[in-house]
C-alpha positions in Angstrom: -14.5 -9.1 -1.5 -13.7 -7.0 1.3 -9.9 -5.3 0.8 -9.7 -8.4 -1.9 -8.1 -10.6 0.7 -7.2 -13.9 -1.6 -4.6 -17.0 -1.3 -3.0 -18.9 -3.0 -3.4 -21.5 -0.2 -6.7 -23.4 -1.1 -8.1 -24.2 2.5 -7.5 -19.8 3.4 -9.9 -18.8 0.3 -12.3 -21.2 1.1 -12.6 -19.2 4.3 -12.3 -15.5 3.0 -14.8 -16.6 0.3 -17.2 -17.6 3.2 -16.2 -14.4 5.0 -16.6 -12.3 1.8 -20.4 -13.8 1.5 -21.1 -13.0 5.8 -19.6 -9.8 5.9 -21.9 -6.8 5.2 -19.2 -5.9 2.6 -18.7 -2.3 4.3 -17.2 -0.9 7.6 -19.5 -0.9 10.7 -18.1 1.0 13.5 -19.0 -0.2 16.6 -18.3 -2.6 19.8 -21.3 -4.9 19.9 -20.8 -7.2 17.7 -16.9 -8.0 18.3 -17.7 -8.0 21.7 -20.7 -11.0 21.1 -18.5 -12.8 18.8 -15.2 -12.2 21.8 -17.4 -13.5 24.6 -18.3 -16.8 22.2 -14.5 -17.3 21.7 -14.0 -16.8 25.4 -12.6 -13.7 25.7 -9.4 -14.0 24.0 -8.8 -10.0 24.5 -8.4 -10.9 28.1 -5.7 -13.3 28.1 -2.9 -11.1 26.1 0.4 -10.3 27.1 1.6 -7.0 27.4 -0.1 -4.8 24.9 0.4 -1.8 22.9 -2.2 -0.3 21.5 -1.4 2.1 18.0 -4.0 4.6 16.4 -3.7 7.7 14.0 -4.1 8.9 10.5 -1.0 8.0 9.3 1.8 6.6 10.6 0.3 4.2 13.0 1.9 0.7 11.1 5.2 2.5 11.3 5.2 3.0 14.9 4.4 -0.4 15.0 7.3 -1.5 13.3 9.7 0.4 15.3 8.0 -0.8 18.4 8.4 -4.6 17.0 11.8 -4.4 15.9 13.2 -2.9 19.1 11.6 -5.4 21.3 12.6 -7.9 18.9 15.8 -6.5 19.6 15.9 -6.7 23.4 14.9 -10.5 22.6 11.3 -10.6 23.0 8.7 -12.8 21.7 5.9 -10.3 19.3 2.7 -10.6 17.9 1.4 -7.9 15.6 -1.7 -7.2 14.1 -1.7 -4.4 11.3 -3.9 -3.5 8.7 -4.5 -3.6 5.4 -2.3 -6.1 4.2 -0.5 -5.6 0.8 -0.3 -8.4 -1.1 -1.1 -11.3 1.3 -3.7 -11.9 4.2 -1.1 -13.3 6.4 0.4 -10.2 6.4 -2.3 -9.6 9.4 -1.2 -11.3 11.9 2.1 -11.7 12.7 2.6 -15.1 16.0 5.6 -14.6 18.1 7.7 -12.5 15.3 6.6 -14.9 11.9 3.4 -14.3 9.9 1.1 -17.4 10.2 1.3 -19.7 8.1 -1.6 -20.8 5.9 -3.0 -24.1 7.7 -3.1 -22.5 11.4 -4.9 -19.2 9.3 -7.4 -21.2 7.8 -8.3 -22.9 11.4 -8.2 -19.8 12.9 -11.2 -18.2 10.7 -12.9 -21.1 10.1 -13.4 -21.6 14.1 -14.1 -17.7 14.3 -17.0 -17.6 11.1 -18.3 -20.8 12.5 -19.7 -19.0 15.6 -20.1 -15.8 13.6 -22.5 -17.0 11.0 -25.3 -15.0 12.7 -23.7 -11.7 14.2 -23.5 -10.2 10.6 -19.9 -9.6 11.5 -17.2 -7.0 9.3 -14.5 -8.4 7.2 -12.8 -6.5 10.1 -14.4 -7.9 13.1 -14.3 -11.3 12.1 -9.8 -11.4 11.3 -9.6 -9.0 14.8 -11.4 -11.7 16.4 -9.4 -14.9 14.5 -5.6 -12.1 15.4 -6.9 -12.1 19.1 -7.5 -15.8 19.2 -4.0 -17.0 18.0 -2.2 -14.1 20.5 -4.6 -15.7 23.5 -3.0 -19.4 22.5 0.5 -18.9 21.4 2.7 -17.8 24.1 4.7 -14.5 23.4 6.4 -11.5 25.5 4.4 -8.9 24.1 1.6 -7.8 21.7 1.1 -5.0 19.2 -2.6 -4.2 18.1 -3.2 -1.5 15.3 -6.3 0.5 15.1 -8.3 -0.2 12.0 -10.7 3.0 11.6 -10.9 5.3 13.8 -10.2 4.3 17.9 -13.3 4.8 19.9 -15.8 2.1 17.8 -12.7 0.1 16.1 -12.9 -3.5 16.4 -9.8 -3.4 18.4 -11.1 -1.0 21.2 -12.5 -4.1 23.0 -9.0 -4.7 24.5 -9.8 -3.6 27.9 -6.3 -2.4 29.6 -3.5 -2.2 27.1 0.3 -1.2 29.1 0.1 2.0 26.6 -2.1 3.2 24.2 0.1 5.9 21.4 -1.4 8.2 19.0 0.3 8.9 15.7 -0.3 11.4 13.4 -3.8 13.0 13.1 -5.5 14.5 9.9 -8.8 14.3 8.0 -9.7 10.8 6.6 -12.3 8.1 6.7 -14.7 11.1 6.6 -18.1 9.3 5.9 -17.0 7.0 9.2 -15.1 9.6 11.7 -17.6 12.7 10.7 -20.3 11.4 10.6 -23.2 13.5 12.5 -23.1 12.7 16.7 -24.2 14.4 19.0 -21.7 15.0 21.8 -19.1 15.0 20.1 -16.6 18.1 18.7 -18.0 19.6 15.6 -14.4 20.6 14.1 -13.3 18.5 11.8 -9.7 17.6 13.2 -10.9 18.2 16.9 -13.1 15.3 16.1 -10.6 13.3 14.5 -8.4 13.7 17.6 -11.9 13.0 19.9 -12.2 9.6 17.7 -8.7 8.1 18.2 -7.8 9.3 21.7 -11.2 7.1 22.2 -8.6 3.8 22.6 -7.4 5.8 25.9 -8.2 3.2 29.3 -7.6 4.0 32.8 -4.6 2.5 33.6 -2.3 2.1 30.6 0.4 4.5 29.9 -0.1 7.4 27.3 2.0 8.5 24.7 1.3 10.7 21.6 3.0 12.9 19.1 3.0 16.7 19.6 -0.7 18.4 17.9 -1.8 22.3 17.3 -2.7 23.6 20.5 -6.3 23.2 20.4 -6.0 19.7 19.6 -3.5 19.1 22.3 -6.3 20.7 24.7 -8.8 17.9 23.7 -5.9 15.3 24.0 -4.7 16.2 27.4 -8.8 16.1 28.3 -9.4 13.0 27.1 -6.2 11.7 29.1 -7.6 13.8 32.0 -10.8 11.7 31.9 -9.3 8.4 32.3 -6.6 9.5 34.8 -3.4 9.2 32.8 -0.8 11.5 32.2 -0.2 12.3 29.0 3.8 11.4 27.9 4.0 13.6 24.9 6.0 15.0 21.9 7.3 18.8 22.7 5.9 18.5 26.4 7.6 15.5 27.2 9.9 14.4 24.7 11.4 15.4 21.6 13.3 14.0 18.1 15.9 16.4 16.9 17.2 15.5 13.7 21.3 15.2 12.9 23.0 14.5 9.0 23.2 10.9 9.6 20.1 9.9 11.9 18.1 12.0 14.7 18.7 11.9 18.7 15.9 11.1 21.2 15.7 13.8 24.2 13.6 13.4 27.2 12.8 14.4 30.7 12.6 10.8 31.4 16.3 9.5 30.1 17.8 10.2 26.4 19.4 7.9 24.0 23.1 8.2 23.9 24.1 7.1 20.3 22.4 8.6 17.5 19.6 6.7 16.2 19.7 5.7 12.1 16.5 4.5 10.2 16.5 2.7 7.2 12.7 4.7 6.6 13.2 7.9 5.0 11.8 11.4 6.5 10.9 13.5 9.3 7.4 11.5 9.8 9.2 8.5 10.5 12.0 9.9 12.8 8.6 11.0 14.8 7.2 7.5 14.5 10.2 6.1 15.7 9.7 8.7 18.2 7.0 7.8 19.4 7.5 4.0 19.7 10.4 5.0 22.1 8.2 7.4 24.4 5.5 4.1 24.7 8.8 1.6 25.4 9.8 4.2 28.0 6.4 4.4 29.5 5.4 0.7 29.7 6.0 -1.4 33.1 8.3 -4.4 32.7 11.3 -4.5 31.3 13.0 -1.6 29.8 14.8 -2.0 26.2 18.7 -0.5 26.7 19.7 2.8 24.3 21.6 -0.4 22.2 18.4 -2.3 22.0 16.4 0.7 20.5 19.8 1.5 18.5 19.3 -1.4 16.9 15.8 -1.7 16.5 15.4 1.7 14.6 17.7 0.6 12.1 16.5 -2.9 11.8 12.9 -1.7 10.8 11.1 -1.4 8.1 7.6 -1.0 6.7 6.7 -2.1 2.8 5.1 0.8 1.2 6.6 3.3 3.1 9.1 5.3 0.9 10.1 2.2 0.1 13.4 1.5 -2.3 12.2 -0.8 -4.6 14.2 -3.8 -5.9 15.2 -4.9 -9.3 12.2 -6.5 -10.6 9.6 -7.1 -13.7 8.8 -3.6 -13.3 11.5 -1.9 -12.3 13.4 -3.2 -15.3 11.2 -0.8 -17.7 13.4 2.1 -16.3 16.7 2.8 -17.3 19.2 0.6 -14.9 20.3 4.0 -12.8 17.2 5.1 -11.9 15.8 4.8 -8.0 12.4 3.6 -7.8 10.1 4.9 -4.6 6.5 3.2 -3.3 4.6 5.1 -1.0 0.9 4.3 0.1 0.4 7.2 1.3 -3.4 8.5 0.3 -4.7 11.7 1.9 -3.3 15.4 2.7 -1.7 14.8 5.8 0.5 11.9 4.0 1.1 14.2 1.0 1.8 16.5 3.4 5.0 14.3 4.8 5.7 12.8 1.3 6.5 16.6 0.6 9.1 16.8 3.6 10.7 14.1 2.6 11.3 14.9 -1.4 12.0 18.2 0.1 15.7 17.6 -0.6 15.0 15.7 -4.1 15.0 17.1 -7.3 11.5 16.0 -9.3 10.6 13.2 -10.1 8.3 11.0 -12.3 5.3 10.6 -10.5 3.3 7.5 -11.1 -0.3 8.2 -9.0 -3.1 6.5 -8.7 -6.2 7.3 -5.9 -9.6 5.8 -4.5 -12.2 7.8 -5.6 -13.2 8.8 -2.2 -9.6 10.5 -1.4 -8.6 13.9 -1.7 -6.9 13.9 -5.0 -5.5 17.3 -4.9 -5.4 17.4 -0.9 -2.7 14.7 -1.4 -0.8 16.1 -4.6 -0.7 20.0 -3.9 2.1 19.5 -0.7 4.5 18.1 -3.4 3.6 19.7 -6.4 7.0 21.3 -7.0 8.2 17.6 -7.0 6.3 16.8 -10.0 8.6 16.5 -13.2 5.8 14.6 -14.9 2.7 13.2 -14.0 1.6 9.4 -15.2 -2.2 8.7 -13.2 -3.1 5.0 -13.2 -6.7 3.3 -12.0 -6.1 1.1 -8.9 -6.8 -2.6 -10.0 -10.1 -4.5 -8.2 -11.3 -0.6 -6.7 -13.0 2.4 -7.5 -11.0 4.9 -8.1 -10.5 8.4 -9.7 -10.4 8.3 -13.8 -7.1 8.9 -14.5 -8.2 11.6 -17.1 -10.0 13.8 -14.6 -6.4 12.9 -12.1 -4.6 14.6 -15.2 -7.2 17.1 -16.3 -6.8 18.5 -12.3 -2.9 18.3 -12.1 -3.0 20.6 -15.3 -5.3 22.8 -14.4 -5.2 23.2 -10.6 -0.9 22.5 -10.4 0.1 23.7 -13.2 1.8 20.5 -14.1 1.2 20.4 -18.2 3.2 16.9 -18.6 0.3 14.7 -17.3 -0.7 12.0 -19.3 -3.0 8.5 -18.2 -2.1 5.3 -18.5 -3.5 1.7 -18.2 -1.3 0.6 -15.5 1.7 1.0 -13.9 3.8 -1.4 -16.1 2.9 0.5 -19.2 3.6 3.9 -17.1 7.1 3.0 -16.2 7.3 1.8 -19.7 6.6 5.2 -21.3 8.8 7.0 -18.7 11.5 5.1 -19.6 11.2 5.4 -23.1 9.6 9.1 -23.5 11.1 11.0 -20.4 14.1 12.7 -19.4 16.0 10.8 -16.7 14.8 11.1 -12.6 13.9 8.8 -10.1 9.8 7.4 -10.0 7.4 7.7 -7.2 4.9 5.4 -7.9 2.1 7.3 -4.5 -1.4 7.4 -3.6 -2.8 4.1 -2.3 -1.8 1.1 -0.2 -4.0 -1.2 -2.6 -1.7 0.2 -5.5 1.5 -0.4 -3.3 0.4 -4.4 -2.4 -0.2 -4.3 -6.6 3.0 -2.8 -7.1 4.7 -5.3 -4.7 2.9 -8.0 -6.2 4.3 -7.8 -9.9 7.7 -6.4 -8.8 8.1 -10.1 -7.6 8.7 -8.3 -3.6 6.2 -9.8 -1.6 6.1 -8.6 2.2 7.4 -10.9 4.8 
């Protein structure tokens, strides 16, 4: 089944199982077919409120989160649509600030897969179109769409003028999808990256993006050059500076007085935060006060994201003092900011498991010196990479002799706590292993 969306709720699998059986069971990029099954729903993309509109490699549900809490914060109504969800479907769609409950989601993709039947529709397509349905019907304030795959072809492209459309991080993934062979289109890899998501840009929303290498910022300011907008940007037009207890938001447009704390750890997510800010800032209507954003940094949070875990069934295999980290992060650029943000960590016990189309070393190398030992579990329900050739690699390309597989992350955390020396876990490298993680650890997303 397609991202192995299940319920316990009998009348929601009866749906994904019929979806599971429609779908093509793979990711088709493209607008045609959303745009059929939109126009047989009547258009719900054109009846929104106001909309923001969140793409990149990385960081894109984080940006989301800060954008929700701080409207949520100024006492506004949100809906949200993100993607994947961890453990449950509902996790999708989010109705005026509470994730739908199961009856109104089963209604909602019944009605949608009994007019899709025929259009051969994604797993994708079919819960974008069921998301854009419920925001269309249940009043709200505002609405927060995150890009799937990509930006230009994503399901989510059919919304025709969000307020603002943000950009997130950028780096190489998805590469059998955002690569692939075109012609018109950049031939460097991260040029064409940058070319794919800037594709959610519309004339007349608002801009906002974080600060790329020159050449990329080049094709960015282009592509905002092509639709008339002005660009509202990370170095050019705003900045994040970092302090010992939070970070400060500077800008030619206003700053925030008080210093900003997040309870999400890192850089990355002081620029995520960052970013939400610069697309409140540049959105008509009304404005969220320094206060409102105040408390909206430090109200949100994203599961899977350098996340603390709890104590739980799993957790309890450790030793009592010993801090347990999730991450979902999955491909270089994320290993990349997982690296900044052990940066001032001594190692740890790295529990790792990866798809078998990921970078497995791409991901690893930025935080190799982070690596006290290294325990590689398969991903439940996916293909992924053995966990013998995970270890075989981390000795011979890292270095890293203490490397041993494991069947899953229970008996992992089991022989850490019983065979190595005391130091906190990372348990990294995929959001399907995070949701399984969250599932067993009795801390389901809400």
């Amino acid at each position: 089944m397609p991202d192995h969306a299940h319920s316990s709720d009998p009348a929601v699998q009866t749906q994904l199982n019929r979806l599971a059986v429609l779908s093509p069971g793979r990711d088709i990029l493209g607008l045609e077919r959303i745009a059929e099954l939109s126009a047989r729903l009547g258009n719900p993309q054109n009846q929104l409120p106001r909309t923001f509109h969140v793409a990149g490699t990385n960081g894109k549900g984080s940006t989301c989160a800060y954008l929700r809490a701080i409207l949520e914060a100024q006492g506004r109504r949100v809906h949200c649509y993100t993607s994947p969800h961890l453990v449950r479907f509902n996790e999708r769609i989010r109705l005026a600030g509470t994730l739908i409950d199961d009856a109104p989601l089963a209604a909602l993709l019944e009605e949608v897969l009994d007019v899709a039947a025929d259009l051969h529709a994604s797993f994708f397509e079919v819960t974008t179109a069921a998301a854009l349905l419920a925001f269309a019907r249940i009043p709200a304030d505002d609405c927060i769409i995150e890009v799937g795959l990509g930006g230009r072809l994503d399901a989510t492209n059919i919304i025709p003028t969000p307020a603002v459309c943000g950009i997130a991080s950028l780096g190489i993934d998805h590469e059998a999808f955002l690569l692939a062979p075109e012609e018109g289109v950049p031939a460097e890899a991260i040029e064409r990256i940058a070319w794919e998501k800037t594709g959610i840009f519309k004339t007349g929303a608002a801009l906002a993006t974080l600060a790329y290498p020159d050449h990329v910022m080049t094709l960015v300011r282009d592509r905002a050059a092509a639709v008339d907008g002005t660009l509202f940007s990370e170095g050019d037009g705003w900045a994040v500076v970092p302090e010992i207890n939070g970070f400060r938001w500077q800008s030619e447009r206003g700053s925030i007085a008080p210093t900003l704390r997040s309870r999400m750890t890192g850089v990355h997510q002081m620029r995520n935060a960052g970013l939400a800010i610069a697309m409140l800032r540049s959105t008509p209507g009304p404005h969220p006060t320094d206060e409102d954003i105040a408390r909206g940094v430090a109200a949100a949070f994203w599961p899977g994201r350098m996340q603390r875990l709890g104590r739980g069934p799993l957790t309890s295999l450790l030793r009592d003092s010993t801090t347990v980290w999730l991450d979902g992060g999955h491909n270089p650029d994320a290993g990349a900011a997982l690296g900044i943000a052990l940066a001032d960590k001594p190692p740890l016990n790295i529990v790792c498991g990866l798809l078998s189309n990921k970078d497995a070393m791409g991901f690893l190398r930025p935080f190799a010196d982070k690596i006290a030992s290294f325990q590689a579990v398969p991903i439940p329900g996916h293909e992924h990479h053995d966990p013998k050739d995970l270890c075989h690699w981390v000795q011979s390309e890292l270095g890293i002799l203490d490397a041993q597989p494991c069947d899953n992350v229970a008996a992992a955390l089991a022989f850490i706590g019983d065979q190595r020396p005391a130091a906190d876990v990372l348990i990294c490298g995929s959001l399907y292993l995070a949701g399984d993680v969250l599932l067993r650890n009795d801390e389901l997303p809400d």
